[in-house]
Steps between C-alpha positions, in 0.01 A plus 500: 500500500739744578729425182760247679602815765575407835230703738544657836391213734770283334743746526472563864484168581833460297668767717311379844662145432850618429453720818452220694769291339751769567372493878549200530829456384593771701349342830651170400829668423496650854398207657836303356759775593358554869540065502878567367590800635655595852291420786558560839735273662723464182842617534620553142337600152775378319881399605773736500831319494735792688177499807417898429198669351493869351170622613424814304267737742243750482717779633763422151715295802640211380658273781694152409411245803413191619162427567251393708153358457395656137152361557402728833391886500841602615797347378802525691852548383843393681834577369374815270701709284464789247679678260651866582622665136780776546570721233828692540480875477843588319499169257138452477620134541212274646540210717271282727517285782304298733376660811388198787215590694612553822764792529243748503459663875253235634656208352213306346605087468149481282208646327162424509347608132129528491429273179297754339759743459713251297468556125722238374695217674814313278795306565813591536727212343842492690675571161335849480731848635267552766555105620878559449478819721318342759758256566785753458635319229523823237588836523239779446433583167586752259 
């Protein structure tokens, strides 16, 4: 009747059906990574073979350490470091080194993070220059 043209109703039911398809997939797909992601109790997301973790930070801190339980609301760090970059005045030469928590005036051992203020958590593989400054094995670079 209407020439072979697809009408309204079957239109809408077209779109209502991929709607739901894409909801579900979504739901399903949810489902699956809260089944294979980090829950609480779990100690590691994946391994890091030198034991540190960069954890990149709200406040554009990024602190190399070892870590606690990544699963709980606050994830506590032992044996933290970060990076201090130094650019000389007269050369303009840069260099960096690794700064261990723990010098400054109250002489913190640890850190508790609050796990929503980590963006980003990687490992740090014990061939990188931050590994090899950690253990005092290289000199700071250039």
């Amino acid at each position: 009747m209407n020439g072979g043209k697809i009408g309204p109703m079957h239109q809408s039911s077209k779109v209502s059906r991929f709607f739901w398809v894409v909801i579900a997939l979504l739901l399903g797909g949810s489902v699956l990574f809260w089944f294979r992601g980090l829950r609480p109790g779990q100690q590691e997301p994946f391994p890091t073979n030198s034991g540190y973790y960069a954890f990149f930070l709200q406040n554009n801190l990024v602190v190399y350490a070892k870590a606690g339980d990544l699963g709980k609301p606050q994830i506590l760090l032992k044996d933290v470091y970060y990076v201090r970059t130094n650019v000389n005045p007269q050369t303009k030469e840069v260099s960096s080194n690794v700064i261990k928590r723990g010098s400054e005036w109250h002489a913190p051992d640890q850190m508790l993070v609050n796990a929503n203020n980590v963006i980003l958590i990687e490992p740090v593989d014990e061939h990188s220059r931050v590994a090899k400054l950690i253990r005092g094995n290289a000199e700071p670079s250039k």
